[in-house]
C-alpha positions in Angstrom: -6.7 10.8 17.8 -5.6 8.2 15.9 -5.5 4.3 17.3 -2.4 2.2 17.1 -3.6 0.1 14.3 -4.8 3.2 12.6 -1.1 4.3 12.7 0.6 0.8 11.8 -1.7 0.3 8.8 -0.6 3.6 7.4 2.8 3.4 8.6 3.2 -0.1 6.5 1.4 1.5 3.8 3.8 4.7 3.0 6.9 1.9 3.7 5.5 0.0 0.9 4.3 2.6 -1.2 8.5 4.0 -1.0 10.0 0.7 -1.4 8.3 -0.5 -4.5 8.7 3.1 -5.9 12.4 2.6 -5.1 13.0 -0.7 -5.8 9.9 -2.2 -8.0 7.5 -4.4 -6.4 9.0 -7.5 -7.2 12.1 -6.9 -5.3 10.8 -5.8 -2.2 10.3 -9.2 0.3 7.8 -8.4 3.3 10.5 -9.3 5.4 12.3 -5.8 4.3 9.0 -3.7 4.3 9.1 -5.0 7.8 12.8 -4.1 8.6 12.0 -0.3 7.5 8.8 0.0 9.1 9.6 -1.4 12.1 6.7 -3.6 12.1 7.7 -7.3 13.3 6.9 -9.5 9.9 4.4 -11.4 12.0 2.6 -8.1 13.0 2.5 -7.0 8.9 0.3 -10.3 8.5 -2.7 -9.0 10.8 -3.0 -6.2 8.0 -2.0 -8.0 4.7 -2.3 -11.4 4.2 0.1 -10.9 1.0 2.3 -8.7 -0.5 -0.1 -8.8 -2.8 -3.2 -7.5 -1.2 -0.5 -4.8 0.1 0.5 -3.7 -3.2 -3.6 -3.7 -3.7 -4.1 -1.5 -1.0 -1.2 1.1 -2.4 -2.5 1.1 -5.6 -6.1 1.9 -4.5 -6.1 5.8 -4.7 -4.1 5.3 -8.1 -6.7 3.1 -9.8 -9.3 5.4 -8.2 -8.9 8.4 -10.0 -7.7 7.1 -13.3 -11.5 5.7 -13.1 -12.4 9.1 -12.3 -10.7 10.5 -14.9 -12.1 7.9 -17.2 -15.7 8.1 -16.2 -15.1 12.4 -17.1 -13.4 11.3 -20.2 -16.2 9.3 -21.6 -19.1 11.7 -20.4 -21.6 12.8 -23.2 -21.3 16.5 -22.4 
C-alpha cells in the first residue's frame, strides 16, 4: 500500500510532467501545478523546493535512458 506522501509526490509529478508537455515549462507557475493537482502550493514545497528541482525530477527517467542508450551506443562490441 502506498503512503500519502508516496501518492502526493507522484500525483505532483504526472501534473507536472502534463503541464509542461502542454504548455512548456516556462509557462507553467507552481501555483497552477498546484490548482490541477490539488496540492495546496504550500504542500508542493515539502517535495520541491523549485520548479526547478521539479522539472529535475520529471526529467530523470528521460535523461536515464538516453545515458543508457549512449553507454550501448559507445560499447566496443
Amino acid at each position: 500500500m502506498q503512503t500519502p506522501k508516496d501518492y502526493t509526490r507522484k500525483l505532483l509529478l504526472d501534473t507536472a510532467r502534463e503541464a509542461f508537455l502542454r504548455k512548456g515549462f516556462k509557462a507553467v507557475s507552481m501555483r497552477e501545478i498546484s490548482k490541477l493537482s490539488g496540492v495546496s502550493l504550500s504542500n508542493i514545497y515539502n517535495y520541491y523546493p523549485c520548479k526547478d528541482d521539479l522539472l529535475a525530477v520529471v526529467l530523470h527517467p528521460l535523461l536515464e535512458a538516453m545515458n543508457g542508450m549512449l553507454h550501448n551506443h559507445n560499447r566496443d562490441e
